[in-house]
C-alpha positions as CSV (number, residue, x, y, z in Angstrom):
1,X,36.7,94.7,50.0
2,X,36.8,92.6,53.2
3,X,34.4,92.6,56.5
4,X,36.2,93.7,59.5
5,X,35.2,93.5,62.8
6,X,35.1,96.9,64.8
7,X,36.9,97.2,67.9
8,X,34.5,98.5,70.2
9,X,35.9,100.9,73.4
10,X,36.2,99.1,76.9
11,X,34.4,100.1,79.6
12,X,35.9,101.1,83.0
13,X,35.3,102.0,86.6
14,X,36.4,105.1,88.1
15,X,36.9,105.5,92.2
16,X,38.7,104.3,94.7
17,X,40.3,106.8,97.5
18,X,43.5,106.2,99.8
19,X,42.8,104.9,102.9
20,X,43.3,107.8,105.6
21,X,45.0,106.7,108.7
22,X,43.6,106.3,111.7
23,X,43.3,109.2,114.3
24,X,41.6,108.8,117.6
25,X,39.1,111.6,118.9
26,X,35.6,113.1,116.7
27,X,38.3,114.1,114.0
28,X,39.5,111.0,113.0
29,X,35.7,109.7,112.6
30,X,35.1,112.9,110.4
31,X,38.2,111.4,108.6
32,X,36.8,108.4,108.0
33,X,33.2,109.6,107.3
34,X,34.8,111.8,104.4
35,X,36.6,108.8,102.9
36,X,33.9,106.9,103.0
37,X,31.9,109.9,101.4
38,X,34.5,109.9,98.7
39,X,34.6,106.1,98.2
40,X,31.0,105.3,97.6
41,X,30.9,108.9,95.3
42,X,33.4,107.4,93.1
43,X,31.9,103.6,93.5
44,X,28.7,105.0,92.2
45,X,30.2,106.7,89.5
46,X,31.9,103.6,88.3
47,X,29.0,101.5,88.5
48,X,27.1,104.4,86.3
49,X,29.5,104.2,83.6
50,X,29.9,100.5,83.7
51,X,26.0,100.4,83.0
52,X,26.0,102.5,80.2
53,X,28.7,100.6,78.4
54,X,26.7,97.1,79.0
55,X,24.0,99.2,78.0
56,X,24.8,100.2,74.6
57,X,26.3,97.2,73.8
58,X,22.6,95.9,73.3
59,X,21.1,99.5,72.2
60,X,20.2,100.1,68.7
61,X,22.8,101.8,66.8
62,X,22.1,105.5,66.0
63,X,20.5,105.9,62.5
64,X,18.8,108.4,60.1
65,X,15.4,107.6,59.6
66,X,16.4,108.7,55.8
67,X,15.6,109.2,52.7
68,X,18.4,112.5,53.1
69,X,18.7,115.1,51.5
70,X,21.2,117.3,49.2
71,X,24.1,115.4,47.8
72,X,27.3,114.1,48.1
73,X,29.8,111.9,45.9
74,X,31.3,109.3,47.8
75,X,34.7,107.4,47.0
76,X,35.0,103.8,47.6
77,X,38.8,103.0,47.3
78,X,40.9,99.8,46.6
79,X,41.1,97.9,49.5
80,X,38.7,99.9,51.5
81,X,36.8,96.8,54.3
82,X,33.2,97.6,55.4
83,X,34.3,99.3,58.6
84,X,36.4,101.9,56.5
85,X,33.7,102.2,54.4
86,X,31.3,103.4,57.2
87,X,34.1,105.5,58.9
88,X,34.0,107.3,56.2
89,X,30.4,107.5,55.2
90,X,30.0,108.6,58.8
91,X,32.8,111.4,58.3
92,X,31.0,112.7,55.1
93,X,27.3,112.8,56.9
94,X,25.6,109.8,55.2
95,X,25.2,107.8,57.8
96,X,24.9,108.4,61.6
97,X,26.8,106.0,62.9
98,X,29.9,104.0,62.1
99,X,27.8,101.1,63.6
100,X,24.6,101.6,62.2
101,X,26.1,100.4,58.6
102,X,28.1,97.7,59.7
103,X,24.7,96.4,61.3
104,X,22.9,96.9,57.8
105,X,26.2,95.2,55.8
106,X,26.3,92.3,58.6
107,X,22.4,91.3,57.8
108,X,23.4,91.7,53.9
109,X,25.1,88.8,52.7
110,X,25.6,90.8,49.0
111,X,27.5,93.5,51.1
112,X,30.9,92.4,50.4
113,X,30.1,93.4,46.9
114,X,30.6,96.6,47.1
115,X,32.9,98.0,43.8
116,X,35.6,100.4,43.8
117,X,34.5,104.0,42.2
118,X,32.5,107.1,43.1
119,X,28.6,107.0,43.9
120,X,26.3,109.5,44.3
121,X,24.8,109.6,47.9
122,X,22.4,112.3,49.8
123,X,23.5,113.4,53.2
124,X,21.7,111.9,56.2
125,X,20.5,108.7,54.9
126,X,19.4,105.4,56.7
127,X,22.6,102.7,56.9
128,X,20.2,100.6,55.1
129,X,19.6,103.0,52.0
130,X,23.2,103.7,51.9
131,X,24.4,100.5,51.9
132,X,21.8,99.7,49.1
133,X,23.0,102.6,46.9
134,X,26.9,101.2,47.4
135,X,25.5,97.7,46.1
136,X,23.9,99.1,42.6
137,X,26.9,99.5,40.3
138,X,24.4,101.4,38.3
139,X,24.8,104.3,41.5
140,X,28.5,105.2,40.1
141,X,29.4,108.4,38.8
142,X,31.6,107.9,35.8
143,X,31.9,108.8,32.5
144,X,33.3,107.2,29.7
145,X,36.1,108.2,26.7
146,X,36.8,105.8,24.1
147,X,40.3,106.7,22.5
148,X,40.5,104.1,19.1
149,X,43.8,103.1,17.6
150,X,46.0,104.9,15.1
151,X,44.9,108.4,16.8
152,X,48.0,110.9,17.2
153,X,48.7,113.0,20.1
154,X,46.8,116.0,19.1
155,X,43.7,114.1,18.0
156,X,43.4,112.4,21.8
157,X,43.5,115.6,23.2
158,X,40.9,117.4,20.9
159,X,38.8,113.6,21.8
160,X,39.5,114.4,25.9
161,X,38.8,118.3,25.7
162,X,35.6,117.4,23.7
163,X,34.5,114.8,26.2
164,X,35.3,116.0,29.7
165,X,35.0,119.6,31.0
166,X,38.4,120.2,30.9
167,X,39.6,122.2,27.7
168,X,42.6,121.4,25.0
169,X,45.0,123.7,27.8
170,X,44.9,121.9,30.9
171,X,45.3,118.4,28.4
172,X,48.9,119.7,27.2
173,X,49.8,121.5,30.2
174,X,49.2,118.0,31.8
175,X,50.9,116.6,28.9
176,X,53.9,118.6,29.8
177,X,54.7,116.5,33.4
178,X,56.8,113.5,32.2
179,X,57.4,112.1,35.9
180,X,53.6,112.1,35.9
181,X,53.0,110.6,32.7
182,X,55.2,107.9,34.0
183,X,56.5,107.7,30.0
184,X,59.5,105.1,29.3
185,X,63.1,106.2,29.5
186,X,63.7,105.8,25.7
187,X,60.2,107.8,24.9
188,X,62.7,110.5,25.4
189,X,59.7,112.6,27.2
190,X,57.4,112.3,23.6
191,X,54.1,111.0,24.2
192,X,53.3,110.2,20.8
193,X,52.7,106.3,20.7
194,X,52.4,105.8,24.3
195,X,48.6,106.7,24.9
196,X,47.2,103.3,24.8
197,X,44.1,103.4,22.9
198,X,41.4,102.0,25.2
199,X,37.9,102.8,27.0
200,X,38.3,104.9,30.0
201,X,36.3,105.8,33.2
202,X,36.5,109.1,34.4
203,X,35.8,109.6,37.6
204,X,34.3,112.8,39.5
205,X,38.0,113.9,40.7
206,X,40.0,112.8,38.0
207,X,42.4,115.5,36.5
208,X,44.2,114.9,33.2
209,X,47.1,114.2,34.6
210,X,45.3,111.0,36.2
211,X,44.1,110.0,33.2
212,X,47.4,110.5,30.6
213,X,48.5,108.4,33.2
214,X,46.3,105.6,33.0
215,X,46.4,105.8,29.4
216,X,50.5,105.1,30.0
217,X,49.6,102.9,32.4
218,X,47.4,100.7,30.1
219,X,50.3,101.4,27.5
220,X,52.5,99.6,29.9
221,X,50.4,96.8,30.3
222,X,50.0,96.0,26.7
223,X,54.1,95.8,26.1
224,X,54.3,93.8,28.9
225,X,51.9,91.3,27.2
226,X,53.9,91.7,23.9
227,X,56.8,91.1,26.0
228,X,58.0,94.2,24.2
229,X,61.7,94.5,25.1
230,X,62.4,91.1,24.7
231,X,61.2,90.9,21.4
232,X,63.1,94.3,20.6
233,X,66.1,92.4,21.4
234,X,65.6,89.2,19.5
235,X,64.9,91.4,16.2
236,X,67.9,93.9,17.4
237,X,66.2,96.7,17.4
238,X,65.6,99.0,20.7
239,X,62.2,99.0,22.6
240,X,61.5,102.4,20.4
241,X,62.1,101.4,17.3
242,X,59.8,98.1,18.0
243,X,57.1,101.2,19.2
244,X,57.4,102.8,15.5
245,X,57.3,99.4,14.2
246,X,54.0,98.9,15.5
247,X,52.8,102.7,15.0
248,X,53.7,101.7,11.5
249,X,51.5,98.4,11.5
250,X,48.8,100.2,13.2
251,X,49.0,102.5,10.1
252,X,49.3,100.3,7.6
253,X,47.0,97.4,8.3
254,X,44.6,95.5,9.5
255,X,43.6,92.4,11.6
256,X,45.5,89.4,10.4
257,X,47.8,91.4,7.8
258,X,49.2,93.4,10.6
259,X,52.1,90.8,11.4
260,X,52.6,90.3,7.7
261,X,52.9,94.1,7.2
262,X,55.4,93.9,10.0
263,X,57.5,91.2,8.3
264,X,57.5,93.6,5.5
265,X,58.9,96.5,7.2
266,X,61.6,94.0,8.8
267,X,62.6,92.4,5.7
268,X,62.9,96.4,4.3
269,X,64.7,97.5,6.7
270,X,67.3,94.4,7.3
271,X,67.2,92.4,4.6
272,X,69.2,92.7,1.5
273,X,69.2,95.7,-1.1
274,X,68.9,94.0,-4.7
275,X,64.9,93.5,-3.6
276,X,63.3,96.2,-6.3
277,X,65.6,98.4,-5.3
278,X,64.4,99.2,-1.4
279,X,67.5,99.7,0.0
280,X,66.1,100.1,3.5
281,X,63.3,102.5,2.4
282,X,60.2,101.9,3.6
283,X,57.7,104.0,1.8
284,X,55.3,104.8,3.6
285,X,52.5,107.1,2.8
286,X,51.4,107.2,6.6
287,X,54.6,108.1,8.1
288,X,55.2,111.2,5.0
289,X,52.0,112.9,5.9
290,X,53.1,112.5,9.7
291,X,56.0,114.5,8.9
292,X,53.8,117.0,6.5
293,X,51.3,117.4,9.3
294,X,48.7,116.0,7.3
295,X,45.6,113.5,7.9
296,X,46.3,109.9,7.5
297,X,45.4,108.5,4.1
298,X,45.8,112.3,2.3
299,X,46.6,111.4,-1.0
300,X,50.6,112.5,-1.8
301,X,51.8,114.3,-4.5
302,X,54.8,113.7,-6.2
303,X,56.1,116.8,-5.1
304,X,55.1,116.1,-1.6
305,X,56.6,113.0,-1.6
306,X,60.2,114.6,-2.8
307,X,59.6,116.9,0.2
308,X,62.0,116.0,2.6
309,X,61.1,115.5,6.7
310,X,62.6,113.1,9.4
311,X,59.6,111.2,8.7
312,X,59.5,110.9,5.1
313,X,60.6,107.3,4.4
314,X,60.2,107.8,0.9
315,X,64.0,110.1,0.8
316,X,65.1,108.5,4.1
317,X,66.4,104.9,4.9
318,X,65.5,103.5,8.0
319,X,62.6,104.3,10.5
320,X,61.2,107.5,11.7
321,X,62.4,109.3,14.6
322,X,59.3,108.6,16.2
323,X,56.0,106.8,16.5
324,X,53.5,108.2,14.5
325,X,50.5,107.3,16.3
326,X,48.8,104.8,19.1
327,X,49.2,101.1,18.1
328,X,47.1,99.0,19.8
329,X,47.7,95.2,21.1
330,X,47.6,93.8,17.8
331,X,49.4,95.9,15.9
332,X,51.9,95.8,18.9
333,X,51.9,92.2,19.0
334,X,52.6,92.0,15.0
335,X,55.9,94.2,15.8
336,X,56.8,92.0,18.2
337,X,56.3,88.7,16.2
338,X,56.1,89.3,12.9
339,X,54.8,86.5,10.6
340,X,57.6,84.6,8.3
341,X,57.9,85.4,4.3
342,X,59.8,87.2,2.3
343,X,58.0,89.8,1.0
344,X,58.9,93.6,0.4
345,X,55.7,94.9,-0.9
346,X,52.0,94.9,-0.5
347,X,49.0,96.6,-1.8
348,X,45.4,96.8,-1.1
349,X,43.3,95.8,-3.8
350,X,39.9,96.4,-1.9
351,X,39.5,99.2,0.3
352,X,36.0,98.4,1.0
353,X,37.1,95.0,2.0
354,X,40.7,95.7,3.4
355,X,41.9,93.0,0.9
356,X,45.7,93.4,0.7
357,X,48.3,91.3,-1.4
358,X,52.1,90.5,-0.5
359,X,54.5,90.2,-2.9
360,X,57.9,89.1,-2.9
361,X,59.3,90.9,-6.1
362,X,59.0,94.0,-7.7
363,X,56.9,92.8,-10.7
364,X,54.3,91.2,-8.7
365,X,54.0,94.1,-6.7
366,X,53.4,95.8,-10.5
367,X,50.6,93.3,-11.1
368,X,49.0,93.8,-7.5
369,X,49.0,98.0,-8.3
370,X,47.4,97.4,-11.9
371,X,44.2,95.2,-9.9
372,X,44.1,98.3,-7.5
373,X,44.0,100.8,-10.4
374,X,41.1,98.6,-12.3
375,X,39.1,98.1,-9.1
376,X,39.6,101.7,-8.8
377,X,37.8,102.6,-12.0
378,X,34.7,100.7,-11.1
379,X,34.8,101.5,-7.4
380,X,33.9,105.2,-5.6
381,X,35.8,104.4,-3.0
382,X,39.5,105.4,-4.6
């Protein structure tokens, strides 16, 4: 926000009369007398007017005595300077006059302070109360949704519907517009992956469709920080595998394991098949209960696991089709630099800790399971 000075209207004379020529005899003199009549009319005029412009100049503004009444939410927008601000406090009935607030904002050194959002006002209040109301980021009318990491599609719109007033339909309807979504190319129009988990204001006049946008937009913000398509081509893979990469990580693991547990899916996926047998399969438990529409972290059944999907790495080489929930910016920067080793398994040892081992062969990975299934018979957690 920046102080602008207001351009104030000129004032002006108004008169003057042609010159009527001269006639001899009593009606050229009545010719002149009505010339005359007319010039000094109009010089008087003038002179009126160019009074009350001096005059005003050095009148008090025009303002509400306050404190208002009823109420009105008021948007200040990017880039909005302190004379837009009190044209369009003026045009919404806050304040009286345009100048009345700039007079209060000039006297206010805090006034350029003034923060983007919405603010609840009353109609017909002094330039001084409003001004003061503009000032108190406490004043704003927001609300606030938290959207974690690893959620799916379908669990951030049953968190939205539950935490705005607008219900699960209007979510996926809004879902539906993929120009307004302003999704990637290669997201093929599917959301899944792309809504970045983050905190979110809500405004007073946001719509889903402004918000599954931010949520894109945030998206878009994070990859460029991973530098996301570079890195897709320096592992050869495309910027959508890289985004089930790193739904994958987000799945799989935690803080500093997550660019291990990407190294792992790499080496899997590229690196040679006499490793334990792999042969590009990942085996993944998450990415199997994606395809079986099931929670994350629902134990599998054998038979479940023989249960063949797109997404069930167990029967299929390679990745899944698609991302399987929101990574974050870690587990987005682990896909995008994944740490160096050479392992092909790992296996978490603690889940009340997170503690996770790597291993590099198939029998260590043996030895890693057998601690998991001894902590498991002293532990309640399993």
């Amino acid at each position: 926000m920046s102080d602008e000075t207001p351009i104030e209207d000129e004032g002006y004379y108004e008169g003057g009369a042609r010159r009527a020529k001269k006639k001899r005899g009593f009606s050229g003199c009545l010719a002149v007398l009505v010339a005359l009549a007319v010039l000094g009319g109009g010089f008087y005029v003038g002179i009126t007017k160019g009074v009350d412009w001096v005059s005003n100049q050095f009148s008090t503004a025009e303002d509400y005595p306050g404190p208002g009444s009823g109420s009105v939410t008021f948007e200040v927008d990017e880039g909005d300077a302190t004379a837009e601000i009190g044209r369009n406090l003026k045009a919404e009935g806050v304040v009286a006059s345009v100048q009345s607030f700039l007079d209060a904002a000039a006297a206010d050194p805090d006034s350029s302070g003034i923060q983007v959002g919405f603010y609840s006002m009353k109609k017909e209040m002094s330039a001084d109360d409003a001004l003061a109301v503009l000032l108190d980021p406490a004043n704003q009318v927001t609300s606030t949704v938290t959207v974690p990491e690893g959620l799916r599609v379908e669990d951030v719109i049953t968190l939205l519907a539950e935490n705005t007033d607008f219900g699960a339909a209007k979510w996926r309807a809004a879902l539906a517009d993929d120009a307004a979504l302003g999704l990637p190319d290669y997201a093929d129009g599917n959301p899944e992956g792309y809504l970045f988990p983050a905190t979110y204001e809500i405004g007073p006049k946001d719509k889903p469709e402004d918000i599954l946008a931010a949520m894109v937009d945030r998206w878009q913000q994070a990859a460029d920080e991973a530098g996301l398509e570079d890195a897709a081509a320096a592992q050869d893979k495309t910027p959508a595998e890289l985004m089930v990469i790193a739904s994958l990580v987000e799945a799989e693991g935690r803080g500093e394991d997550m660019p291990k547990i990407a190294r792992v899916i790499y080496n899997r996926l590229d690196g040679p098949g006499d490793k334990g047998g792999t042969n590009g399969l990942l085996q993944i438990d998450a990415s199997v209960n994606y395809g079986l529409d099931q929670e994350l972290g629902v134990a599998l059944t054998t038979e479940q696991l023989a249960q063949d999907t797109p997404y069930n790495t167990y029967t299929r080489a390679g990745l899944p089709p698609t991302p399987i929930e929101a990574p974050g910016d870690a587990a987005m920067a682990a896909a995008a630099k994944p740490a160096d080793g050479d392992w092909y398994y790992y296996v978490t040892v603690n889940l009340a800790t997170g503690e996770t081992k790597f291993a590099e062969t198939y029998d260590e990975f043996l030895g890693y399971k057998d601690e998991f299934t001894q902590y498991c018979t002293t532990s309640d957690a399993c």
